[in-house]
C-alpha positions in Angstrom: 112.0 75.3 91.7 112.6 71.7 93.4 110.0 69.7 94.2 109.4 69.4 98.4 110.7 65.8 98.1 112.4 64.8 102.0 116.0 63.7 100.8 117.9 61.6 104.0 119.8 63.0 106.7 118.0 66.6 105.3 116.9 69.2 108.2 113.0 70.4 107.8 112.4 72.6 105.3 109.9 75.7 105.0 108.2 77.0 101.8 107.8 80.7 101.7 105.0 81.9 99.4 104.5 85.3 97.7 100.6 84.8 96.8 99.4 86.7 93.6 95.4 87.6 92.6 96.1 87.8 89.3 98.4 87.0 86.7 101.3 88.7 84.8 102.4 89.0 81.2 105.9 90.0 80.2 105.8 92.8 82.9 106.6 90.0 85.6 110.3 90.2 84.7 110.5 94.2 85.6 109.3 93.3 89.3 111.1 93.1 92.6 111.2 90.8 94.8 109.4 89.7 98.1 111.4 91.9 100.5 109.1 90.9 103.1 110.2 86.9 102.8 113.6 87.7 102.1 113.6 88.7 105.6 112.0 86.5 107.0 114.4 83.8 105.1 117.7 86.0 106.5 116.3 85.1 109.9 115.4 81.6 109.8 118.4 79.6 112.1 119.8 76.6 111.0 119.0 73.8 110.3 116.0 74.9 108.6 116.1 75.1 104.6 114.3 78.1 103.2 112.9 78.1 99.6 111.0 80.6 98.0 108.4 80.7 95.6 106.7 83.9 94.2 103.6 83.8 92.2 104.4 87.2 90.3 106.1 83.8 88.1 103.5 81.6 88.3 101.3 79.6 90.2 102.8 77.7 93.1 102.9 74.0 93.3 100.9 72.3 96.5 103.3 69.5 97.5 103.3 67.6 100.9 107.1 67.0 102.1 107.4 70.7 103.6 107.6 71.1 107.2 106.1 74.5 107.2 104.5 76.7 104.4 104.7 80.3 105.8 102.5 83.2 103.1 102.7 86.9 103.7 99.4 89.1 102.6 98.7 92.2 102.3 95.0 92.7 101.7 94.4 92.2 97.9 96.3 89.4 98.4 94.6 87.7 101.4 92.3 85.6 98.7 94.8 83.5 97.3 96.4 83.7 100.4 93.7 81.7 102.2 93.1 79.6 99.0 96.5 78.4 99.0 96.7 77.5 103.1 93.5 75.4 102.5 95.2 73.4 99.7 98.5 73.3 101.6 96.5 71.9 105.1 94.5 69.7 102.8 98.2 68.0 102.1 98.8 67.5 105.8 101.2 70.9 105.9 101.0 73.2 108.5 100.6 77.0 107.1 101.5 80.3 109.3 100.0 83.7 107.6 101.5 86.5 108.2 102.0 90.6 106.5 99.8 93.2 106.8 96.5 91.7 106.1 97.1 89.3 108.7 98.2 91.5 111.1 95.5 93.9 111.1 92.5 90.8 111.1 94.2 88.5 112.6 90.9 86.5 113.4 90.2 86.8 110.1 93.4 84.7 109.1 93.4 82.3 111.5 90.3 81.2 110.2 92.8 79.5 107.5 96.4 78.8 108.8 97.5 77.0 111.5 99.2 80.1 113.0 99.1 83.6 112.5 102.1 86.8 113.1 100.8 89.4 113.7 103.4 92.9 113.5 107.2 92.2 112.4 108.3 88.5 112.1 111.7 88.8 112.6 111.3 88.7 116.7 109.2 86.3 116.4 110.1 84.3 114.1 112.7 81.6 115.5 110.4 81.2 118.3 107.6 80.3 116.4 110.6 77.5 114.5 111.0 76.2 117.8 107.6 75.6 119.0 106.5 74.1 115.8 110.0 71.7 116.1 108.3 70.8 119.6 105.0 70.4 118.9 103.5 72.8 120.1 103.0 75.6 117.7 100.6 78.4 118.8 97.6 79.7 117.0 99.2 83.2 117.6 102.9 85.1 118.0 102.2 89.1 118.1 105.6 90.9 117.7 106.2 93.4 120.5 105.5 97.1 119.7 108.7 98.8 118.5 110.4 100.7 120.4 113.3 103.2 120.0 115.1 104.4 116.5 116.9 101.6 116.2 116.0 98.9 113.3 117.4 95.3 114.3 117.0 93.1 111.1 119.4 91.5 109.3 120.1 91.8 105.6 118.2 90.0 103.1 118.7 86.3 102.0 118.9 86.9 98.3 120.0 83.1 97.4 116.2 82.2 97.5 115.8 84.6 94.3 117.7 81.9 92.4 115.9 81.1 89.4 113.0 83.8 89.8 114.0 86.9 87.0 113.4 90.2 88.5 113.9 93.8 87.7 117.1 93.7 90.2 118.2 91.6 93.2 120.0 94.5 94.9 117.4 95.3 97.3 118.0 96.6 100.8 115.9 98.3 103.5 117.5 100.6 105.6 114.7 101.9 107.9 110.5 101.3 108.7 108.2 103.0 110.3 106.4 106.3 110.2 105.5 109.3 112.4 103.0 111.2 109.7 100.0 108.2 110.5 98.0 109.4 107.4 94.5 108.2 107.5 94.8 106.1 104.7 97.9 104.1 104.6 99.0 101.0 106.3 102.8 101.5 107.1 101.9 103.1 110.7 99.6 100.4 111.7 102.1 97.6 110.3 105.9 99.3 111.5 105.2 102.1 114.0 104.9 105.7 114.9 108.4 106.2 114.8 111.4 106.3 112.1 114.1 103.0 112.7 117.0 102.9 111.0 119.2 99.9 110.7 122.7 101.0 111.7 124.7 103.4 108.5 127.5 101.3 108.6 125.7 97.9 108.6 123.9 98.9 105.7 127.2 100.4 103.8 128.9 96.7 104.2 125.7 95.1 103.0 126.2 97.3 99.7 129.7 96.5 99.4 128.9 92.8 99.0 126.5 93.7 96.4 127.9 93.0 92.7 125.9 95.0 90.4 125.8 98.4 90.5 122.2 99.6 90.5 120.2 99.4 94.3 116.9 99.8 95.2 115.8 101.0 98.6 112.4 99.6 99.4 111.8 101.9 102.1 108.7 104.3 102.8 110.6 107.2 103.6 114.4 106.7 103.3 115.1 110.3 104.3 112.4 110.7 106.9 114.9 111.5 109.7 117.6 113.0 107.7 119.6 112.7 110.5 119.6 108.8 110.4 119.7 109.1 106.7 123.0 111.3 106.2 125.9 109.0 107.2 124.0 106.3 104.4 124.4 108.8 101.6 127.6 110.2 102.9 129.0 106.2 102.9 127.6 105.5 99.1 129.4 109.1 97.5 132.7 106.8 96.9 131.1 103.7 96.2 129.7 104.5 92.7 126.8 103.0 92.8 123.3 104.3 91.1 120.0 104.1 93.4 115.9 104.9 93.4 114.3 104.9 96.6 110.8 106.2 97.9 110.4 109.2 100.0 108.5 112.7 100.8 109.9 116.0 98.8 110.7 117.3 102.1 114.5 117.1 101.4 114.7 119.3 98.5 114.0 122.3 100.9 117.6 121.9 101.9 120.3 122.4 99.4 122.6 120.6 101.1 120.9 117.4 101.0 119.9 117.7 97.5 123.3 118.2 96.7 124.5 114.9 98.9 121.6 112.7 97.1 122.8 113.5 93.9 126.7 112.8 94.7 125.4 109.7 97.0 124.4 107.8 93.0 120.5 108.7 93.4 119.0 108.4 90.2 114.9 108.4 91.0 112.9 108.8 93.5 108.8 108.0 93.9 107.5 111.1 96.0 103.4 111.0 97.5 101.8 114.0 96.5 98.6 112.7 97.2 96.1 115.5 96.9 97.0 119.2 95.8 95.0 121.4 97.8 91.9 120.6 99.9 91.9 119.0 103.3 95.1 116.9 102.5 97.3 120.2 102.6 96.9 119.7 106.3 98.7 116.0 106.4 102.5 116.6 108.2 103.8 114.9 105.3 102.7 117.5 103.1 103.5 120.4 104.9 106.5 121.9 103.1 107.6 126.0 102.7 107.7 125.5 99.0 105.1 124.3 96.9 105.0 120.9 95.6 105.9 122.3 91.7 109.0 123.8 92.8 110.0 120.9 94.9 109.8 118.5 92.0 111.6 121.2 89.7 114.5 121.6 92.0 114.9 117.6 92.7 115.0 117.3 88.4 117.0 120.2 87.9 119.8 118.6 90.7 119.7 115.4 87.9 117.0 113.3 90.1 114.2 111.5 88.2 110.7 112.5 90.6 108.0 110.1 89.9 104.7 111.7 91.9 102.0 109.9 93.2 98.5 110.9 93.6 95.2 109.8 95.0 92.0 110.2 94.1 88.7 110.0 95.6 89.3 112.0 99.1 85.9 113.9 100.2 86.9 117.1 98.7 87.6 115.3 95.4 84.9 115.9 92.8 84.8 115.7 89.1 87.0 118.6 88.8 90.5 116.6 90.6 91.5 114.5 87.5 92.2 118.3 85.1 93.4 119.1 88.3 96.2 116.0 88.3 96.8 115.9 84.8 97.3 119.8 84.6 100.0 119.7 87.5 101.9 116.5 85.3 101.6 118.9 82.4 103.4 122.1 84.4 105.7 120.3 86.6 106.8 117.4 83.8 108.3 114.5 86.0 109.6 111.7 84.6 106.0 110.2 85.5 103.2 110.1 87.4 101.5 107.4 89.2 97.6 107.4 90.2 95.9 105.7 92.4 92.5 105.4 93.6 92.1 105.5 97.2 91.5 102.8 99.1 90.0 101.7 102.7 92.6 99.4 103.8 91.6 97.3 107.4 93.8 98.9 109.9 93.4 102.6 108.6 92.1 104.9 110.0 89.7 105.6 106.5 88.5 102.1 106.9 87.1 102.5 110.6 85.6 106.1 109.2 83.9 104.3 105.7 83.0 101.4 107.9 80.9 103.8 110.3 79.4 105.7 107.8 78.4 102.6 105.9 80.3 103.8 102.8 81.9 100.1 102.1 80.3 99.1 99.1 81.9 95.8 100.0 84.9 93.5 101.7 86.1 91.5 98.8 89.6 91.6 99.6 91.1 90.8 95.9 89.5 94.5 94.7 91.0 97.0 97.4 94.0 97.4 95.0 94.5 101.0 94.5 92.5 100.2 90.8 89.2 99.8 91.9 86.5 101.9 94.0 85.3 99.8 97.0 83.5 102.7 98.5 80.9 105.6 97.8 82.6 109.1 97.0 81.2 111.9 98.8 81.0 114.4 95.7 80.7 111.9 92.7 79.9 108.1 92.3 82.2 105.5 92.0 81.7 105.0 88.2 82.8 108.5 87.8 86.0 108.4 90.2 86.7 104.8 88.3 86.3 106.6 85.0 88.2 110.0 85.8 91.4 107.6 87.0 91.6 106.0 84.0 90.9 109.2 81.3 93.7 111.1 83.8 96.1 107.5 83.4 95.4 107.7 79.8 96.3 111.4 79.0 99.1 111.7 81.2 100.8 108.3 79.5 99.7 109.5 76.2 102.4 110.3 73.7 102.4 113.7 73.2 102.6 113.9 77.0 105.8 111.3 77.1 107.5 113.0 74.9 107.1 116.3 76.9 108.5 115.3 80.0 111.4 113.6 78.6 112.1 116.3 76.3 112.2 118.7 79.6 113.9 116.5 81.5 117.6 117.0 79.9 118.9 114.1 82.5 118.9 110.3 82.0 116.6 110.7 78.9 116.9 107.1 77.6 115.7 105.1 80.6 112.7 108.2 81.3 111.5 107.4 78.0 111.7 103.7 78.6 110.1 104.0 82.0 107.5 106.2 80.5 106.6 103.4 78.0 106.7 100.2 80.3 104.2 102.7 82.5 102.0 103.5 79.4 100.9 99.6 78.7 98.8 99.0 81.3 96.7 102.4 80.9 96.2 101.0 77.2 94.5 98.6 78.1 92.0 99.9 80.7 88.2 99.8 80.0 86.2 102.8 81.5 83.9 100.4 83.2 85.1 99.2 86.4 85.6 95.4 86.2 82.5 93.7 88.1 
């Protein structure tokens, strides 16, 4: 990365930070990038300079010589977030926070930066350029509600990746937002109640001009409105490529779309099953005329890696919901299986519940990760719902369970088993005892 040394005749220059709480080994080079920067780099307007620096790689370097040092945050991040605007203002930069975090306590983060976004930068964004040029940058720009299914953003800058390795550079977004408004995720508060989708054909010409042939889709739900998501997988079926997305199991109710994901180059998805049974059965995201097993074994069966998520720690989870999880990996066998333990993100909904029932053990940002407990269970204590994750992380990535699901998986078998053992190193090495 350059240094932030003013060279003559250049235009000002803007730093754009992806802040990291802790520190990666050799799984740094299988992550992805920022997409939230890359965004907000595509719409900068000349003559600004954008440079990137992403602490998945390393710590970033406080330098004076920037015009503007703009971090994005989502809540475990908000720490070293705020740690690195106080060093940047300390060298006479200005800072503007923005992301989730900052969106959703905004009083919070202006407590550190010189300005704050709060919602979607990109209508905000070259106003905010403007007002800082004239000296008069505000303590505040709040994006206007979305409106409409239409998504207005441009593609993402990717030449800021240079010299950062990731898993792949070919990342796109084709829609945001969200109708279901689960109690405990942040995508509603953040995008909207509503599916957007960027236009099909402006994303088809964006993955033209992409050279490599693997794409990831960082969306929450690429086929949320099927409707928006057809003419995008009708466009890739001639282009050849190979994709992984995230979305609901929804579309493997309809034979048809199955059939058009697997022609369109899917390879994977990552589906949220959250809970099994219980009072989750009654999210709309969830609500499907086939259960959950049979979705994942038609999705496999079309030649579609499923990678399921689940939570624990819900108020109808007790002791009983890790045999539970383990025993559905064991029956369904998807390529793998991610677990998280839930957590009270500001914004949600579950935070302003927890928060009245005084069931926050506490509001150290850096720990509501999805790893630790930050609140008290309703039917067991947070040592045993931090101890149950890990024993249910450790069985399901343990050999003799790899080795299952890839031998019933008869697709893609190479990179399932290599997914299953880059996922299997980090449940290694996880201690019982919640870190303090």
């Amino acid at each position: 990365m350059a240094a932030a040394r003013r060279t003559p005749g250049a235009g000002p220059r803007i730093l754009l930070v992806n802040p990291m709480s802790q520190r990666l080994g050799w799984e740094r080079r299988f992550q992805i990038p920022p997409m939230a920067l890359l965004q907000v780099a595509a719409c900068t307007p000349e003559p600004w300079k954008v440079s990137l620096w992403d602490e998945t790689h390393g710590s970033a370097r406080v330098e004076r010589g920037w015009d503007l040092v703009g971090i994005t945050a989502m809540t475990h991040q908000a720490g070293r977030a705020y740690e690195l605007a106080g060093q940047f203002r300390a060298a006479g930069v200005p800072v503007v926070l923005g992301g989730i975090h900052p969106t959703v306590l905004p009083q919070e983060a202006a407590l550190h930066a010189d300005s704050v976004v709060v919602g979607e930068a990109e209508p905000v964004w070259a106003t905010l350029l403007d007002d800082l040029t004239r000296g008069r940058l505000a303590p505040l720009y709040e994006s206007p509600e979305p409106r409409g299914d239409v998504l207005g953003i441009p593609g993402p800058r990717r030449d800021v990746l240079d010299g950062w390795p990731y898993l792949t550079r070919q990342v796109l977004q084709a829609s945001r937002g969200c109708p279901y408004d689960c109690p405990f995720c942040t995508v509603t508060p953040h995008f909207g109640r509503r599916f957007r989708y960027r236009a099909a054909e402006e994303i088809l010409d964006e993955v033209r001009c992409l050279p490599g042939g693997f794409l990831l889709f960082l969306d929450d739900n690429l086929l949320g409105d099927p409707r928006r998501a057809i003419p995008i997988l009708e466009g890739l079926v001639p282009m050849g490529k190979r994709w992984v997305t995230q979305t609901t199991l929804h579309f493997a109710e309809d034979p048809e779309l199955l059939a058009l994901m697997r022609r369109s180059g899917c390879l994977g998805v990552f589906a949220g099953v959250e809970g099994l049974s219980g009072d989750l059965a009654g999210l709309p995201k969830l609500r499907a005329r086939l259960p959950m097993a049979e979705l994942v074994r038609r999705v496999q069966e079309a030649g579609i890696l499923v990678e399921v998520s689940m939570i624990f720690g819900f108020d109808d989870h007790g002791p009983e919901v890790f045999e539970e999880a383990v025993g559905f990996v064991k029956k369904c066998a998807p390529s793998g299986a991610t677990f998280h333990i839930l957590t009270p993100y500001p914004g949600t909904q579950l935070f302003r519940q927890f928060e009245e029932e005084g069931r926050l053990l506490h509001k150290e940002w850096s720990r509501y990760n999805h790893s630790q407990v930050v609140f008290l269970p309703r039917r067991m204590s947070p040592d045993e719902l931090y101890a149950g994750w890990v024993g249910a992380r450790r069985e399901a990535y343990s050999w003799p369970s790899i080795l299952s699901r890839v031998a019933r998986n008869p697709h893609h078998r190479l990179a399932n088993l290599a997914y299953n053992v880059f996922r299997r190193a980090p449940s290694t090495r996880l201690s019982t005892v919640q870190p303090s």
